[in-house]
C-alpha positions as CSV (number, residue, x, y, z in Angstrom):
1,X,-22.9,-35.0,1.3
2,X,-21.1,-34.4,4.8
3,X,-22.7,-37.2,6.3
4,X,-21.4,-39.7,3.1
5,X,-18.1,-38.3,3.4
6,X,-18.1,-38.7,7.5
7,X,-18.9,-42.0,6.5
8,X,-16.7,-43.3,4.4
9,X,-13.9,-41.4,6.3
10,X,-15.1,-43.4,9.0
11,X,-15.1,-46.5,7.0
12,X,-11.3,-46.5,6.0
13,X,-10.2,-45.8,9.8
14,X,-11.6,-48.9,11.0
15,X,-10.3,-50.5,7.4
16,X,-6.9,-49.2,8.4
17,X,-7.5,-49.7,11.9
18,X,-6.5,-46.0,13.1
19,X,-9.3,-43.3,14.1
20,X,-8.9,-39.8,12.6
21,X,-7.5,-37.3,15.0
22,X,-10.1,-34.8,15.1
23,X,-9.3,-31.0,16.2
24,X,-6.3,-29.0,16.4
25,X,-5.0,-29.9,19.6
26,X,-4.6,-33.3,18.7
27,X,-2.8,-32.6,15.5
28,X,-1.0,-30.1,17.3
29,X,0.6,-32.6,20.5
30,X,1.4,-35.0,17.8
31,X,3.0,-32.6,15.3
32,X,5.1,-31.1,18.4
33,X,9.1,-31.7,17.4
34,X,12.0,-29.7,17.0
35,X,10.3,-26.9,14.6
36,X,7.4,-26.4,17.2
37,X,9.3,-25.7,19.7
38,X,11.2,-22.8,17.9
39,X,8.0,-21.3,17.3
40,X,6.9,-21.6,20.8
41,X,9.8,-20.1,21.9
42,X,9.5,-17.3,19.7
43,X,6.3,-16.6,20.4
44,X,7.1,-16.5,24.5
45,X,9.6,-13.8,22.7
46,X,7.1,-12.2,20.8
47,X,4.9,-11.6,24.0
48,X,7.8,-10.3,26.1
49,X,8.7,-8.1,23.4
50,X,5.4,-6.9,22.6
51,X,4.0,-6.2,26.3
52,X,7.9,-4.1,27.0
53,X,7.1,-1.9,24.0
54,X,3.7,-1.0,25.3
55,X,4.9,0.5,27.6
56,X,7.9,1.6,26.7
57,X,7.1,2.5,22.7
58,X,4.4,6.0,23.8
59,X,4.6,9.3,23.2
60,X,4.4,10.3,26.6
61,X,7.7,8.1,26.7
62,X,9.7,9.3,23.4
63,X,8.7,13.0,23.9
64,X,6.6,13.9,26.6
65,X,4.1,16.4,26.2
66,X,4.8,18.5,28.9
67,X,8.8,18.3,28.2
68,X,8.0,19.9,24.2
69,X,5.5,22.5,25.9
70,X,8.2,23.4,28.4
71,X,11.0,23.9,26.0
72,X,8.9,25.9,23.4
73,X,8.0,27.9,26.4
74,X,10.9,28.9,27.2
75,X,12.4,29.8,24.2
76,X,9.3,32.3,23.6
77,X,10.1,34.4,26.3
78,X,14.2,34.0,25.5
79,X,14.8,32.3,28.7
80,X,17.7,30.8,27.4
81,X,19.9,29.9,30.7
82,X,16.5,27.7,31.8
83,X,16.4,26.5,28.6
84,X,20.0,25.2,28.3
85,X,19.5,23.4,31.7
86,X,16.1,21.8,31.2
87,X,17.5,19.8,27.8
88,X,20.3,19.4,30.0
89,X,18.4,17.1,32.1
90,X,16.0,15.9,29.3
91,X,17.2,11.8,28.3
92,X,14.1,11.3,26.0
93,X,14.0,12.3,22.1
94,X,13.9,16.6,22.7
95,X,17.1,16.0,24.9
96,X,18.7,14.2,21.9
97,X,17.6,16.3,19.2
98,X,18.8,19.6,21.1
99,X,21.6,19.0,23.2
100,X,23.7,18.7,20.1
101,X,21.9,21.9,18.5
102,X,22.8,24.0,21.7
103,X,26.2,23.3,21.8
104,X,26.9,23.9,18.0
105,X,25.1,27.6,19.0
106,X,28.3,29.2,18.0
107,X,28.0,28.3,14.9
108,X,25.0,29.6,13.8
109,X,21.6,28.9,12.8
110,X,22.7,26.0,9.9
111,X,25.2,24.2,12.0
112,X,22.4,24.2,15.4
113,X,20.0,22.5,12.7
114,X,22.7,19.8,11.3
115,X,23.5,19.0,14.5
116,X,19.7,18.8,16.1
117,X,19.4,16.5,12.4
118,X,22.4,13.8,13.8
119,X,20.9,13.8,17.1
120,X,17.7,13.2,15.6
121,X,18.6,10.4,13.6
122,X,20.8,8.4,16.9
123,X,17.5,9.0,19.2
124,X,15.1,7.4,16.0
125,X,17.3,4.4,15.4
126,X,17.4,3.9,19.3
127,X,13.6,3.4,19.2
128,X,13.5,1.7,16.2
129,X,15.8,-0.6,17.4
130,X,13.8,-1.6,20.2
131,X,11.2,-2.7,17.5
132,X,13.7,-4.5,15.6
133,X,13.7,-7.7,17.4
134,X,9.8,-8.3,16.7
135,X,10.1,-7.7,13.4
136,X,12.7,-10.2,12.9
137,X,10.1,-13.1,15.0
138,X,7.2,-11.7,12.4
139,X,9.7,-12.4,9.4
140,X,10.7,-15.9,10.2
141,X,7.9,-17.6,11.9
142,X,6.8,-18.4,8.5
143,X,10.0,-19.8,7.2
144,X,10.1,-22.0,10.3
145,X,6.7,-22.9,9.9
146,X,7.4,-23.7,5.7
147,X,10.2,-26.2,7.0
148,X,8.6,-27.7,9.3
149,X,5.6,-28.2,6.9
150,X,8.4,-29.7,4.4
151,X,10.1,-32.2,6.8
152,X,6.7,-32.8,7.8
153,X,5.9,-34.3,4.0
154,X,9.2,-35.3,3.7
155,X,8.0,-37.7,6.8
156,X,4.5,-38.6,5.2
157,X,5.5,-39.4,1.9
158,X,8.4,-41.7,3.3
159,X,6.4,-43.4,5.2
160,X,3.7,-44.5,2.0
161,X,6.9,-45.5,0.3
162,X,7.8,-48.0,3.3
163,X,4.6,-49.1,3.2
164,X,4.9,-50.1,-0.2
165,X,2.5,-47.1,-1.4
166,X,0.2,-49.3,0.3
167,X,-1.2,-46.7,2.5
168,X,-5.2,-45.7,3.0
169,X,-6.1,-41.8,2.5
170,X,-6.8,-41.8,6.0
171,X,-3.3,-42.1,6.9
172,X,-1.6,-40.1,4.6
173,X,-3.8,-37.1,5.2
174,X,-3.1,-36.9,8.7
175,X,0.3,-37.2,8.1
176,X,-0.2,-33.9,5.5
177,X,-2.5,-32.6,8.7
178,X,0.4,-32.8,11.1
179,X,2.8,-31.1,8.5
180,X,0.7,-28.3,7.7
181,X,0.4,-27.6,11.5
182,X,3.6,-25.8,11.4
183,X,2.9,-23.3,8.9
184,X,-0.3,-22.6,11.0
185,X,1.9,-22.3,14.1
186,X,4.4,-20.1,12.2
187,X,1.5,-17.6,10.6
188,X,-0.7,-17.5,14.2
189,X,3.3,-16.1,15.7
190,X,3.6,-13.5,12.2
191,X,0.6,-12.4,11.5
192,X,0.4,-10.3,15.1
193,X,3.9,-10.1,15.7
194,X,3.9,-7.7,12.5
195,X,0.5,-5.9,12.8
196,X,2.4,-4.6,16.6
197,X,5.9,-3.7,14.6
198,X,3.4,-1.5,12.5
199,X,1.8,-0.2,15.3
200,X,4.9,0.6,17.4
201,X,6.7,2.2,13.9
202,X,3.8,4.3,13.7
203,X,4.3,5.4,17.2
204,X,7.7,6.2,16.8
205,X,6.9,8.3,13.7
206,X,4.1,10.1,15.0
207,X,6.4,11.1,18.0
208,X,9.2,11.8,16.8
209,X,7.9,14.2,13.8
210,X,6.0,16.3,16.7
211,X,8.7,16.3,18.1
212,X,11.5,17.4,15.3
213,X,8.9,20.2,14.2
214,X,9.0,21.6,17.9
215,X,12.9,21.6,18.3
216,X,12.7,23.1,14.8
217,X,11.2,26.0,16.3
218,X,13.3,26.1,19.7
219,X,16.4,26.4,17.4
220,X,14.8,29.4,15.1
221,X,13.9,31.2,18.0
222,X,17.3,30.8,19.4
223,X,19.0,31.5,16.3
224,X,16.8,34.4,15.9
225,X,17.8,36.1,20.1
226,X,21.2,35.7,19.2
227,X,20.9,37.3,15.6
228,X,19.1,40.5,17.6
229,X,21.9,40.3,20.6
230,X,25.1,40.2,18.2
231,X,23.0,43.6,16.4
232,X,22.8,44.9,19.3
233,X,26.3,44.8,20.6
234,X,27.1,45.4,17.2
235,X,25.5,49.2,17.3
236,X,26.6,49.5,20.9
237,X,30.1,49.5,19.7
238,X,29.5,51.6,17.2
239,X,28.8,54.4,19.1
């Protein structure tokens, strides 16, 4: 059955006088127009994008290890000074998250956690912002692709009615061919463009909520020393 329909393919190219364009990159260098090269720039994009957050989207990035062992550390043995000045210096996700709970420590133990909340939220939309970008590449590469598969047809089917409807299968399925390059081009950019946002948000999460449960605790503890140091003054002035 292949080799009769290899035939008779064969038969109505030299009937039309055209030979079938045979593998992708064929189809793809004469498909190549304005559409194409969106989605090569977008994936040249997607790439950049992808390799940055590699490197950029870890835990050891977000909230280092060492940084969340540090701070819980400290706070155990109520070394609050050494405390305050290591989150001083942190820039990463702990820094966030406690900066603003340590200076709302006046307030008490509900306003230290609203404010460690906020600072939460800023630091997680600044890393899921960086993500942001990617996801917007995996969304549209396959509405670019769908347009330029529907010029594409737009194309073939104007060109049978010029011919008068007059032209052999041959013809008008490589024209379809070309067309339905694009959506290929457009799923090859999405489909892996969105499987990394997935990975990266998972990052972020998994970070992020180690994180959050560890400041939870800083702020407890140091909620907790100040309780037992006002109570103490409190009974030293009484006497």
């Amino acid at each position: 059955m292949d080799a009769s329909f290899s035939t008779l393919a064969q038969t109505d190219a030299a009937s039309s006088g055209q030979s079938i364009v045979m593998g992708l990159w064929p189809l793809f260098t004469q498909s190549f127009d304005l559409f194409t090269i969106v989605l090569l720039a977008g994936s040249v994009a997607a790439v950049a994008i992808i390799v940055r957050n590699l490197f950029d989207v870890r835990s050891g990035v977000i909230a280092p290890r060492a940084a969340l062992d540090r701070v819980l550390d400290l706070s155990k043995h109520q070394r609050w000074p050494e405390l305050e000045h290591a989150v001083a210096d942190d820039r990463t996700f702990i820094g966030q998250t406690l900066g603003p709970a340590l200076a709302a420590r006046a307030s008490g133990r509900d306003a230290m956690h609203e404010a460690a909340n906020i600072g939460a939220s800023e630091a997680h939309a600044h890393w899921s912002r960086r993500v942001e970008p990617l996801a917007i590449i995996g969304n549209l590469a396959p509405l670019v692709g769908l347009a330029g598969t529907v010029w594409g047809m737009i194309l073939a089917f104007a060109s049978l009615s010029a011919a008068g409807g007059r032209a052999s299968p041959t013809e008008l399925s490589l024209g379809i061919s070309k067309a339905l390059m694009h959506t290929l081009l457009g799923l090859v950019l999405a489909i892996p463009a969105l499987a990394f946002v997935a990975l990266f948000r998972a990052r972020i999460e998994r970070a992020t909520g180690r994180a959050i449960g560890a400041c939870s605790t800083v702020i407890d503890r140091v909620a907790a020393g100040d309780s037992r140091n006002e109570a103490g003054a409190s009974t030293g002035a009484g006497r």
